[in-house]
CHARMM internal coordinates of N, CA and C (Angstrom, degrees):
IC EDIT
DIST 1 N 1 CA 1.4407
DIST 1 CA 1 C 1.5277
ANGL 1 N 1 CA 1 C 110.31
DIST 1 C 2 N 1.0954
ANGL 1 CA 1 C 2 N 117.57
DIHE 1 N 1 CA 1 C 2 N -42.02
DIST 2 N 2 CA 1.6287
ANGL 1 C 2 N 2 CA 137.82
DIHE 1 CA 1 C 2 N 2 CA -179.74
DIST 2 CA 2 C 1.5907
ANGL 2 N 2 CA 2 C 91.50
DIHE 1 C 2 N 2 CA 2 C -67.47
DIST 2 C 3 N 1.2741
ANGL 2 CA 2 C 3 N 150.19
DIHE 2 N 2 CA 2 C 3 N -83.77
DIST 3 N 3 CA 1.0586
ANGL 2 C 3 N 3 CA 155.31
DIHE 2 CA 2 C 3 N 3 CA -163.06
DIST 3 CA 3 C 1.7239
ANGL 3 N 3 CA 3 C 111.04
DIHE 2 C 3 N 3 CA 3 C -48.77
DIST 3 C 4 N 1.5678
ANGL 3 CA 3 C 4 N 109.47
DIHE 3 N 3 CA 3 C 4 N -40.60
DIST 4 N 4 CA 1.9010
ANGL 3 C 4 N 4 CA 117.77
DIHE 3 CA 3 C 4 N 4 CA -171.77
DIST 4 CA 4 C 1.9800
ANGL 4 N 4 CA 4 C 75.69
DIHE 3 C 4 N 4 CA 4 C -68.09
DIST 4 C 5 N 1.2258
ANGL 4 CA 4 C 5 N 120.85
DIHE 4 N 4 CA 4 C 5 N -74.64
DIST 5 N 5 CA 1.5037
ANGL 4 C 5 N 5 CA 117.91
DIHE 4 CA 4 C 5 N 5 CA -156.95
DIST 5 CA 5 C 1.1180
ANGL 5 N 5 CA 5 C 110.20
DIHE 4 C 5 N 5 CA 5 C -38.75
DIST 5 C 6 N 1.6155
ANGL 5 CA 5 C 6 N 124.28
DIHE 5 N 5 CA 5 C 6 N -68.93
DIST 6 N 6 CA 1.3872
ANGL 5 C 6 N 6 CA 133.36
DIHE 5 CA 5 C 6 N 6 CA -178.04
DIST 6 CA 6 C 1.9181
ANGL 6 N 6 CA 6 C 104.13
DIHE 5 C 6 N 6 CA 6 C -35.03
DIST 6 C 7 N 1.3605
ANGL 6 CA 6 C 7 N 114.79
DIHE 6 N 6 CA 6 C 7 N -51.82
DIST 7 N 7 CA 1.1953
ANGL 6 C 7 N 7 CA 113.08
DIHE 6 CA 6 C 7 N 7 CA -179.12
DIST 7 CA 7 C 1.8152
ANGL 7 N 7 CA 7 C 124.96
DIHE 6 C 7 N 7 CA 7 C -62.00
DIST 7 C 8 N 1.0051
ANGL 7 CA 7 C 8 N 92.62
DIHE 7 N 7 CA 7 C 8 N -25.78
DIST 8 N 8 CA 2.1688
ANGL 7 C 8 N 8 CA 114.42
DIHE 7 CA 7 C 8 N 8 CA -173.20
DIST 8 CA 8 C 1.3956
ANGL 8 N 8 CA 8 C 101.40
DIHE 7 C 8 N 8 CA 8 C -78.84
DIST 8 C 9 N 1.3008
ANGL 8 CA 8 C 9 N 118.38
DIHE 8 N 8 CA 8 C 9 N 1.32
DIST 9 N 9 CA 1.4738
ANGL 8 C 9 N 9 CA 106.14
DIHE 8 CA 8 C 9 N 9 CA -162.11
DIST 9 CA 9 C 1.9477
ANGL 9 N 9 CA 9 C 84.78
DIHE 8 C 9 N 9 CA 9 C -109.34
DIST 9 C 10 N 1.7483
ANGL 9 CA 9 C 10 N 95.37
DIHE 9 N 9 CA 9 C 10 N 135.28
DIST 10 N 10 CA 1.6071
ANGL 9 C 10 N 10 CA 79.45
DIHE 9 CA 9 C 10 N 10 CA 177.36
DIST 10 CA 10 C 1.6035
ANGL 10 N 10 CA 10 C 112.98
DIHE 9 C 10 N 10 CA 10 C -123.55
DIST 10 C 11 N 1.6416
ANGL 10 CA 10 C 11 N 99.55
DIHE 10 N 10 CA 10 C 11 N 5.67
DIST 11 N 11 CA 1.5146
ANGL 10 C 11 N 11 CA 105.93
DIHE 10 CA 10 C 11 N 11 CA 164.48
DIST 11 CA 11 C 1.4925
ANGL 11 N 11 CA 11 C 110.75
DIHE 10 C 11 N 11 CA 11 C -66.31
DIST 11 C 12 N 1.3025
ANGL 11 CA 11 C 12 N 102.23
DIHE 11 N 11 CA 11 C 12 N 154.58
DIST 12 N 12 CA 1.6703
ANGL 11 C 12 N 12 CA 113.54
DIHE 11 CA 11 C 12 N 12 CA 147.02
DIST 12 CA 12 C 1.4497
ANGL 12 N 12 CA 12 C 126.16
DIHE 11 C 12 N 12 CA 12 C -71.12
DIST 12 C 13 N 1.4100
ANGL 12 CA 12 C 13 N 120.75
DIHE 12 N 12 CA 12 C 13 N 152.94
DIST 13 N 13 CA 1.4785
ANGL 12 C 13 N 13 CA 115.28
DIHE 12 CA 12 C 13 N 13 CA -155.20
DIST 13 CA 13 C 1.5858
ANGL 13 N 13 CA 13 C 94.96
DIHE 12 C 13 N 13 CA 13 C -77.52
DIST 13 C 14 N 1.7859
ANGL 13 CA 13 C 14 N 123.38
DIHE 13 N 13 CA 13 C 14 N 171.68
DIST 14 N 14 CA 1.1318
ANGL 13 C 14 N 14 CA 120.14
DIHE 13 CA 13 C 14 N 14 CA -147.88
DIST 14 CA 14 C 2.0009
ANGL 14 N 14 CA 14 C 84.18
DIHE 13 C 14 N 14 CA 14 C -90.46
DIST 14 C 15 N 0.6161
ANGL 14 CA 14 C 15 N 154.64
DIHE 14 N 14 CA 14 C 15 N 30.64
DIST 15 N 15 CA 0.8888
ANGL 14 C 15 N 15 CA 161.85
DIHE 14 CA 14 C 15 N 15 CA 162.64
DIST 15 CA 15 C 1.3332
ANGL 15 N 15 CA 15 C 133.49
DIHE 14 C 15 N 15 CA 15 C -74.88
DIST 15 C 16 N 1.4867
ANGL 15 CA 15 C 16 N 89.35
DIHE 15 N 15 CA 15 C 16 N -68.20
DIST 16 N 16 CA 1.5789
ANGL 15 C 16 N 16 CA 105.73
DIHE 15 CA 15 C 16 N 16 CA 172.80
DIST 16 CA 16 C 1.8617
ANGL 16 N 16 CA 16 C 106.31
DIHE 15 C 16 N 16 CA 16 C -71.49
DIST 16 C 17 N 1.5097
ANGL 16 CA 16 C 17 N 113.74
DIHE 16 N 16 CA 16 C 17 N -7.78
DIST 17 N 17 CA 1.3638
ANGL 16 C 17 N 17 CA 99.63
DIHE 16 CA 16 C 17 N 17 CA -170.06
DIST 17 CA 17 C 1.5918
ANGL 17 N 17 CA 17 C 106.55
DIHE 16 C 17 N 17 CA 17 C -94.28
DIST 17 C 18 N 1.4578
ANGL 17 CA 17 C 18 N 94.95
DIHE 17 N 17 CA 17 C 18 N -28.00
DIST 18 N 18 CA 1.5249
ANGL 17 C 18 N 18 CA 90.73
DIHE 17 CA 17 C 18 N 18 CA 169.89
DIST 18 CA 18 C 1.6066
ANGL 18 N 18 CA 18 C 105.72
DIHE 17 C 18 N 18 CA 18 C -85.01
DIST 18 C 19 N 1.3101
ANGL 18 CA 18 C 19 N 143.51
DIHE 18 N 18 CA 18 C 19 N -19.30
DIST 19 N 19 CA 1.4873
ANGL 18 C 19 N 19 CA 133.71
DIHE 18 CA 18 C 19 N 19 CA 157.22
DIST 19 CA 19 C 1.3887
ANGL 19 N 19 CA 19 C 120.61
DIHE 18 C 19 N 19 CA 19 C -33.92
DIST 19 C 20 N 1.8381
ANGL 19 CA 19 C 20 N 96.92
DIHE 19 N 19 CA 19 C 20 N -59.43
DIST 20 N 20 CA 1.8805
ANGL 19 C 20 N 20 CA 120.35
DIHE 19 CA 19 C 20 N 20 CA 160.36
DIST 20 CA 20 C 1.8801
ANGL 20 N 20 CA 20 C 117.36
DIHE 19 C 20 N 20 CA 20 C -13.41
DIST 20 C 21 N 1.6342
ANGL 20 CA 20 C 21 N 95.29
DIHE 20 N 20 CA 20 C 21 N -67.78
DIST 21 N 21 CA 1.5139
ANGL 20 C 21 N 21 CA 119.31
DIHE 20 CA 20 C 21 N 21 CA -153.64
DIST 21 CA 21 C 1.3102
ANGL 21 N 21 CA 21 C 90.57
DIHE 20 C 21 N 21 CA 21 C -80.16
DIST 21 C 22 N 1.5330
ANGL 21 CA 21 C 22 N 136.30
DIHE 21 N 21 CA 21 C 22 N -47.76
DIST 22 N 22 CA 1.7941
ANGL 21 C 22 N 22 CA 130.00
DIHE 21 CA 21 C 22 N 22 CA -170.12
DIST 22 CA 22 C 1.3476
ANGL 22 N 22 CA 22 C 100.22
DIHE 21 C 22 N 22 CA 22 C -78.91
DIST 22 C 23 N 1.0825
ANGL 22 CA 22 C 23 N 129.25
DIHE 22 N 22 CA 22 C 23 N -50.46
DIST 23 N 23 CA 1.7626
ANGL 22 C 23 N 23 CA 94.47
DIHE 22 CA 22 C 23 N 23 CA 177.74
DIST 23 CA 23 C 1.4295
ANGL 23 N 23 CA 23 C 111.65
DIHE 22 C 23 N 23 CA 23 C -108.65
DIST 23 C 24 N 1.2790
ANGL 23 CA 23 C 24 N 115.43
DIHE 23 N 23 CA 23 C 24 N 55.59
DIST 24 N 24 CA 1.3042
ANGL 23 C 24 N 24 CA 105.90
DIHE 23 CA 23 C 24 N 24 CA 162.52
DIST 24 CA 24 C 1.4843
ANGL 24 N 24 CA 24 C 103.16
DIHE 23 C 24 N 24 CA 24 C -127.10
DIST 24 C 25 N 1.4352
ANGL 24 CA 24 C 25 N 106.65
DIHE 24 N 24 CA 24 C 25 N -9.44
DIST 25 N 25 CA 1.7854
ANGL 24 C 25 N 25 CA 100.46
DIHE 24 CA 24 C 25 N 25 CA 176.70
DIST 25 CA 25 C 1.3503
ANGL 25 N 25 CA 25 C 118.03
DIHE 24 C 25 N 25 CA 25 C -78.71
DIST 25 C 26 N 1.5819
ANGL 25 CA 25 C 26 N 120.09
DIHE 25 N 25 CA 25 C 26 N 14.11
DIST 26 N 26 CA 1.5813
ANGL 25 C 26 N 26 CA 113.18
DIHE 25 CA 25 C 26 N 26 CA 177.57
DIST 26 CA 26 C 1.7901
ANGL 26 N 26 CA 26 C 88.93
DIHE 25 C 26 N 26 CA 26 C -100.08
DIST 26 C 27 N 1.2339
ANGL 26 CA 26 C 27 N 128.46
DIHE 26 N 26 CA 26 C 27 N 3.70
DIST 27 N 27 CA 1.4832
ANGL 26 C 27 N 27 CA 116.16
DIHE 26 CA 26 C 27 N 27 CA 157.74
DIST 27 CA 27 C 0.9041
ANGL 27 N 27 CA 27 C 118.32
DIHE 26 C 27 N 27 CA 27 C -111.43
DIST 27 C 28 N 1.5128
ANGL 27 CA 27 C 28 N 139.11
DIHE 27 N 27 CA 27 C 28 N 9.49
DIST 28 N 28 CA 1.4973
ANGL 27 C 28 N 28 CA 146.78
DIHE 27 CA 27 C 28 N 28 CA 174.08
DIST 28 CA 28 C 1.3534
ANGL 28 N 28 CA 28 C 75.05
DIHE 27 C 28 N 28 CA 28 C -93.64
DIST 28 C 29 N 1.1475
ANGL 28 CA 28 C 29 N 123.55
DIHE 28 N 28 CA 28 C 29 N -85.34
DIST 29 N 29 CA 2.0534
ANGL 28 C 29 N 29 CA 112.81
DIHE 28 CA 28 C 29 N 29 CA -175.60
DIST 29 CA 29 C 1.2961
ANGL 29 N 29 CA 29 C 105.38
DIHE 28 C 29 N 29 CA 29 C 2.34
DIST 29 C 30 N 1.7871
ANGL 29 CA 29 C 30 N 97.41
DIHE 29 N 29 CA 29 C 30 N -89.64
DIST 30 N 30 CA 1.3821
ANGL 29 C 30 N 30 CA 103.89
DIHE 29 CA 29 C 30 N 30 CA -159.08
DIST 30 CA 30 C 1.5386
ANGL 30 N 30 CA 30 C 123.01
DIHE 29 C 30 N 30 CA 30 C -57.87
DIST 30 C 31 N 1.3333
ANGL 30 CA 30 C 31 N 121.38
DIHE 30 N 30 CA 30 C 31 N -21.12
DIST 31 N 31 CA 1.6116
ANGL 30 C 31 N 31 CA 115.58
DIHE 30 CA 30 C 31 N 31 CA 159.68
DIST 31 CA 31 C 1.3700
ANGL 31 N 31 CA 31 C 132.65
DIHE 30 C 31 N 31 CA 31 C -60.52
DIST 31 C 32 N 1.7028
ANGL 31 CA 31 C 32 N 105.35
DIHE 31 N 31 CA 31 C 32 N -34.27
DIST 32 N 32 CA 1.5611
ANGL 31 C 32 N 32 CA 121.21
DIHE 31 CA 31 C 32 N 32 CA 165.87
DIST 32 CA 32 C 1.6125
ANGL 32 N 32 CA 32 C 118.45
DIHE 31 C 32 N 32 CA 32 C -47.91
DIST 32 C 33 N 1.7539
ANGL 32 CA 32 C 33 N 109.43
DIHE 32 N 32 CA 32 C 33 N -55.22
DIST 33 N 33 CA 1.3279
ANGL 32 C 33 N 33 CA 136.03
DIHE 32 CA 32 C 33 N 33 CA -171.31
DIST 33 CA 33 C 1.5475
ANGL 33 N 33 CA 33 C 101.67
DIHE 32 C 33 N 33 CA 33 C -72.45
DIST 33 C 34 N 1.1718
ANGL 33 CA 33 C 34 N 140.71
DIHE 33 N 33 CA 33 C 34 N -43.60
DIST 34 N 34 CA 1.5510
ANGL 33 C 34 N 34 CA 139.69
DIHE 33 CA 33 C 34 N 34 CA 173.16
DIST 34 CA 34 C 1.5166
ANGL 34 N 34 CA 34 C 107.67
DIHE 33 C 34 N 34 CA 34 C -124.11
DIST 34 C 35 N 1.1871
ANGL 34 CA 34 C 35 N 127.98
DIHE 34 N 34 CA 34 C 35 N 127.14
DIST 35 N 35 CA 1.2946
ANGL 34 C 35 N 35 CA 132.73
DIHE 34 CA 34 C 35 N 35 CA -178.37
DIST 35 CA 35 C 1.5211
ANGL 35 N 35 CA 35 C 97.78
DIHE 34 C 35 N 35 CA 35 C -105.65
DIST 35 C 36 N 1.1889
ANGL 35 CA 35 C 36 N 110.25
DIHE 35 N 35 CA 35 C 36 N -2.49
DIST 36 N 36 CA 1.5590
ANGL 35 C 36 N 36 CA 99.13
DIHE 35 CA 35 C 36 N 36 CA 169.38
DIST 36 CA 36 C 1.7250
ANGL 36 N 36 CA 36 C 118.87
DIHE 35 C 36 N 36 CA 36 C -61.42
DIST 36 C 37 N 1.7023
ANGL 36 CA 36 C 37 N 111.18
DIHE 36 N 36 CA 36 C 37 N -11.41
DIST 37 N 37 CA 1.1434
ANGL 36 C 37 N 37 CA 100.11
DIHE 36 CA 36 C 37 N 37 CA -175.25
DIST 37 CA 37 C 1.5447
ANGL 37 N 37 CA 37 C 107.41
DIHE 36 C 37 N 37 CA 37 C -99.12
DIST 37 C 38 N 1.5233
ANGL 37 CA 37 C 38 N 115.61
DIHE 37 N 37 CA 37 C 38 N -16.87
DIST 38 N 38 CA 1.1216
ANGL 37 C 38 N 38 CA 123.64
DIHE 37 CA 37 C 38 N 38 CA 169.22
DIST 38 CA 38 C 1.3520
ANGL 38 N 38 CA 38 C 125.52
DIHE 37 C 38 N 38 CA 38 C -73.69
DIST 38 C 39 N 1.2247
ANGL 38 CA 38 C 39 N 115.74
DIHE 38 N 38 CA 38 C 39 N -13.30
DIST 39 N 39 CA 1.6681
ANGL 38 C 39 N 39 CA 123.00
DIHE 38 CA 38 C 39 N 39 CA 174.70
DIST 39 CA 39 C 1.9186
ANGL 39 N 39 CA 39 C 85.57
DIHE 38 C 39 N 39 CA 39 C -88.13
DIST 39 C 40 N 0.8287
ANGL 39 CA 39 C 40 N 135.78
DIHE 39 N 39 CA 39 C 40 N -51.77
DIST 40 N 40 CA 1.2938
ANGL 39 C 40 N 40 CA 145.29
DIHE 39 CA 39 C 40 N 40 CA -144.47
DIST 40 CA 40 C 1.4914
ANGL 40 N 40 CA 40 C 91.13
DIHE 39 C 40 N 40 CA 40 C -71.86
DIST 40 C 41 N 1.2497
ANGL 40 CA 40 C 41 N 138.43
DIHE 40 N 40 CA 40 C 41 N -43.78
DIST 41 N 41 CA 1.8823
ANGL 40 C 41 N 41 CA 155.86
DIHE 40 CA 40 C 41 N 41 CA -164.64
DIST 41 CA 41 C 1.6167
ANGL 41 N 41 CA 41 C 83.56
DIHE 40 C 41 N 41 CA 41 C -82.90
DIST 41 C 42 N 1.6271
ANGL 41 CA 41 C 42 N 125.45
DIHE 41 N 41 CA 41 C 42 N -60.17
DIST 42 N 42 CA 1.1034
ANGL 41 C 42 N 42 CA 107.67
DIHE 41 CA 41 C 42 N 42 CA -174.58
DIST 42 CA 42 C 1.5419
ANGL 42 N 42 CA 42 C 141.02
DIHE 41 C 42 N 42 CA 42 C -70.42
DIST 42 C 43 N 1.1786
ANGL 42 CA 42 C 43 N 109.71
DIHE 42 N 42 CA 42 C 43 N -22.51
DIST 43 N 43 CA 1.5843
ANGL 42 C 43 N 43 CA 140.41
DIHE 42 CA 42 C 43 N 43 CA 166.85
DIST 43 CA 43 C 1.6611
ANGL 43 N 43 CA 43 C 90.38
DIHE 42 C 43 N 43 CA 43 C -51.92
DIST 43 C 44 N 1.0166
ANGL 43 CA 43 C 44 N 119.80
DIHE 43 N 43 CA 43 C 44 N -68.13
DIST 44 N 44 CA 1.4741
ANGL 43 C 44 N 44 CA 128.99
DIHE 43 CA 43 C 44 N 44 CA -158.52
DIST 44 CA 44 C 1.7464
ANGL 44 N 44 CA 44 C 115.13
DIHE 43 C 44 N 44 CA 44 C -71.78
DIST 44 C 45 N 1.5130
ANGL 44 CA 44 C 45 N 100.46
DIHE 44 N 44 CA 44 C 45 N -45.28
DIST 45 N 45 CA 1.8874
ANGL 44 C 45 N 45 CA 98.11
DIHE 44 CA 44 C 45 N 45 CA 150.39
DIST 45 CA 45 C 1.4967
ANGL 45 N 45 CA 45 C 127.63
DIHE 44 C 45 N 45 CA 45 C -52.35
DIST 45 C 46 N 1.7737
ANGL 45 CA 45 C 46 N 106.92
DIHE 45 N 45 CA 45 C 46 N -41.92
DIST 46 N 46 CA 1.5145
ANGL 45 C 46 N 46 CA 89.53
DIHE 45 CA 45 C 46 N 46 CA 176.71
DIST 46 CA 46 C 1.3822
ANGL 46 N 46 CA 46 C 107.12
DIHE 45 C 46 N 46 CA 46 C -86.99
DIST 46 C 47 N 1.1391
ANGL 46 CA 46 C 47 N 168.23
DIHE 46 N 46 CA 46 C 47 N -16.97
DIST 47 N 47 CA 1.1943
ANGL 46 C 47 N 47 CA 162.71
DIHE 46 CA 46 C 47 N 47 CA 142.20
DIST 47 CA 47 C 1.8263
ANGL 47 N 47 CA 47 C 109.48
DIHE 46 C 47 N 47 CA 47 C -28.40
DIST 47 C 48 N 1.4044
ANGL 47 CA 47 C 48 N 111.52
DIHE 47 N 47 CA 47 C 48 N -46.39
DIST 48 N 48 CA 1.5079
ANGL 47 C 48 N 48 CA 100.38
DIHE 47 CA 47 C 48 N 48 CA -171.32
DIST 48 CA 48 C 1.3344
ANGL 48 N 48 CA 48 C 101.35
DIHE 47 C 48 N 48 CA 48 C -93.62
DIST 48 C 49 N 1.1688
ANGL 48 CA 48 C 49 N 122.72
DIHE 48 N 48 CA 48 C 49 N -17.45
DIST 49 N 49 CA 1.8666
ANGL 48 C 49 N 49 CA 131.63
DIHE 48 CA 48 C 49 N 49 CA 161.01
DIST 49 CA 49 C 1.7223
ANGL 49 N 49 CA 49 C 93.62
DIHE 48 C 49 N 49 CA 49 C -57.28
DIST 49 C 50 N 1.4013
ANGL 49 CA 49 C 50 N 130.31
DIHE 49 N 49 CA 49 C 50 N -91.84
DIST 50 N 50 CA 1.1699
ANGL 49 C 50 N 50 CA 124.75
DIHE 49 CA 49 C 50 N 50 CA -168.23
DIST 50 CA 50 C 1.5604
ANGL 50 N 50 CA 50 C 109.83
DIHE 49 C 50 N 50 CA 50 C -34.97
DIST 50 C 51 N 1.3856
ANGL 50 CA 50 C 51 N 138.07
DIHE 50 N 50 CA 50 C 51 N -25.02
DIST 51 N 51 CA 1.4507
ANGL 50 C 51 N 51 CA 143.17
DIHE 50 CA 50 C 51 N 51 CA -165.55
DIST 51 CA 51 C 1.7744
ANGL 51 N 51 CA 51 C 98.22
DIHE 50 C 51 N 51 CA 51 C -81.38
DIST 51 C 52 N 1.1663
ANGL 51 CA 51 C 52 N 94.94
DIHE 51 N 51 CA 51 C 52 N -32.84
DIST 52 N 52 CA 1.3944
ANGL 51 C 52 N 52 CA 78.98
DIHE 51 CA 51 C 52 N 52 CA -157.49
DIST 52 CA 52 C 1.2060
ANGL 52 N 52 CA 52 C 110.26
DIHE 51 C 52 N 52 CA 52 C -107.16
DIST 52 C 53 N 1.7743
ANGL 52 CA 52 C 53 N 121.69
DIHE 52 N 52 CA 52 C 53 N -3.70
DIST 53 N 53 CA 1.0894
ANGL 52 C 53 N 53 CA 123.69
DIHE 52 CA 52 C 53 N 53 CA 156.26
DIST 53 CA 53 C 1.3838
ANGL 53 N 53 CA 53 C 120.31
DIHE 52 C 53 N 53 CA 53 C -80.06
DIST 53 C 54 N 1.5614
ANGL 53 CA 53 C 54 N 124.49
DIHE 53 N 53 CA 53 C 54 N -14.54
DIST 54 N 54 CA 1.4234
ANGL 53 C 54 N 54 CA 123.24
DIHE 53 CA 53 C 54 N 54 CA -169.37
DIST 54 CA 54 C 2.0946
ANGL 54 N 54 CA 54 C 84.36
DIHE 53 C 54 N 54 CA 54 C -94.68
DIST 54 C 55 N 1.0015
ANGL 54 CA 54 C 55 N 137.12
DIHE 54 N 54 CA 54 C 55 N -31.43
DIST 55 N 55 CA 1.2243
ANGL 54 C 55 N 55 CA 133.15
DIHE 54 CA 54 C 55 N 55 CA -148.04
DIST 55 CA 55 C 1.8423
ANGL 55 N 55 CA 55 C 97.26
DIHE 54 C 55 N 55 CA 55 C -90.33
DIST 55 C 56 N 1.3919
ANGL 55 CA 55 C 56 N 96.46
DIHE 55 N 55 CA 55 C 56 N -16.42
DIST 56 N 56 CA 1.5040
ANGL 55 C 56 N 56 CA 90.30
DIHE 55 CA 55 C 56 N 56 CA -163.14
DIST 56 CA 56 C 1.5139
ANGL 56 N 56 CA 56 C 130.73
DIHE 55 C 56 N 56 CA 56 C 82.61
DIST 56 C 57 N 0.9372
ANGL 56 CA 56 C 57 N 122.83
DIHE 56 N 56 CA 56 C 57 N 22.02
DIST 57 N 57 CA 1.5043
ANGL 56 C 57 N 57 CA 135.34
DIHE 56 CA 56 C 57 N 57 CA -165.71
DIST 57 CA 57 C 1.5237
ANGL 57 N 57 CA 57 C 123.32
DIHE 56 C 57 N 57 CA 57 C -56.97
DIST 57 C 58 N 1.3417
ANGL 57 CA 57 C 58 N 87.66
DIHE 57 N 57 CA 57 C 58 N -54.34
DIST 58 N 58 CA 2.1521
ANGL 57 C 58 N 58 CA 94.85
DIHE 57 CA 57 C 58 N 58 CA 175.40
DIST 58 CA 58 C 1.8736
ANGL 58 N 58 CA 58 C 112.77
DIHE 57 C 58 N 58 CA 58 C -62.33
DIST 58 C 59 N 1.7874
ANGL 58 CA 58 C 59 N 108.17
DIHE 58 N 58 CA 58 C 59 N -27.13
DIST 59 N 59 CA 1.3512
ANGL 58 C 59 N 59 CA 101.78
DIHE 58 CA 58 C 59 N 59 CA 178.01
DIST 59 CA 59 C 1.5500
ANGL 59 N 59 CA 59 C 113.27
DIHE 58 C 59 N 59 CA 59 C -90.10
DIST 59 C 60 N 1.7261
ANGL 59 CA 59 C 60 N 105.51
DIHE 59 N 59 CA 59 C 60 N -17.21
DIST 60 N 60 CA 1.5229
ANGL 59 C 60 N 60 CA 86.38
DIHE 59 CA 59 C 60 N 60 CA 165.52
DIST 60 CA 60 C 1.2609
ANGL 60 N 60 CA 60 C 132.90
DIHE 59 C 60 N 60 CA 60 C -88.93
DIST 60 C 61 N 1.3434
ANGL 60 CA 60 C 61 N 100.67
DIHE 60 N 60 CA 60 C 61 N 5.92
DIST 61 N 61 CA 1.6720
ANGL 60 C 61 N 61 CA 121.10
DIHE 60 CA 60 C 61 N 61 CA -173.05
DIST 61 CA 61 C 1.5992
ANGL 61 N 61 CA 61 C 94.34
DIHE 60 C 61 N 61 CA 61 C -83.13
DIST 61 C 62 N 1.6903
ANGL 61 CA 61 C 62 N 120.67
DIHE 61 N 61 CA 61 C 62 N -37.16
DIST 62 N 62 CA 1.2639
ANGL 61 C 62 N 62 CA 122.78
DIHE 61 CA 61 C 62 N 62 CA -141.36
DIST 62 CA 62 C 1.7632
ANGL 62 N 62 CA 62 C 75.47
DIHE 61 C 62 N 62 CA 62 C -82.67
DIST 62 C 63 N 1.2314
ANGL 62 CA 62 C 63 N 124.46
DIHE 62 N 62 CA 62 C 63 N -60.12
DIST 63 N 63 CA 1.7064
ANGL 62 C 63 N 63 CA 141.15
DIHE 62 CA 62 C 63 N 63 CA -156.30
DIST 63 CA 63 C 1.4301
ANGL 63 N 63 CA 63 C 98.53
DIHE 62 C 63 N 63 CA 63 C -57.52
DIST 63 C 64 N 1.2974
ANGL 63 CA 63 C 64 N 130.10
DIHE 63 N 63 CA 63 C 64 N -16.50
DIST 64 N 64 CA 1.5562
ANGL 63 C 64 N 64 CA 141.57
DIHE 63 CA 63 C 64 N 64 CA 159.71
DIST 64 CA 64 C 2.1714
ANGL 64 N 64 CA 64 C 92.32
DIHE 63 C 64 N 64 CA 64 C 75.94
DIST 64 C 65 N 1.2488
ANGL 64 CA 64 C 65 N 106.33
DIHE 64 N 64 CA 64 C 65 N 62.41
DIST 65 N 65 CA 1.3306
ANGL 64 C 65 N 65 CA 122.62
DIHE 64 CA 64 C 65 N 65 CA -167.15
DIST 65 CA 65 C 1.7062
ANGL 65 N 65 CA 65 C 89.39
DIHE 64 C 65 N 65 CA 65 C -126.97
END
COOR INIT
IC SEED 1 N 1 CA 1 C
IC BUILD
């Protein structure tokens, strides 16, 4: 019973989530403070978005190819 629960759980323990949030806000900073890096993350989503919609990707993923 101890083992099915431990397994059902699909968060990370609260620990690591507050570990997550303290050092990850000195790079939420730095995206706030220069958006040059945030245009730069976004440039690069739509480019691999356009790739993978022109390439077909989810149906060759689906065709197991």
């Amino acid at each position: 019973m101890e083992a099915h629960r431990r397994n059902n759980n699909w968060l990370p323990p609260p620990w690591a989530i507050v570990a997550l949030v303290i050092l990850g806000f000195n790079e939420f900073m730095l995206l706030l403070k220069n958006p040059l890096y945030l245009m730069v993350f976004f440039i690069i989503y739509l480019v691999s978005k356009a790739l993978w919609v022109q390439m077909d990707l989810a149906g060759e993923f689906h065709n197991g190819t």
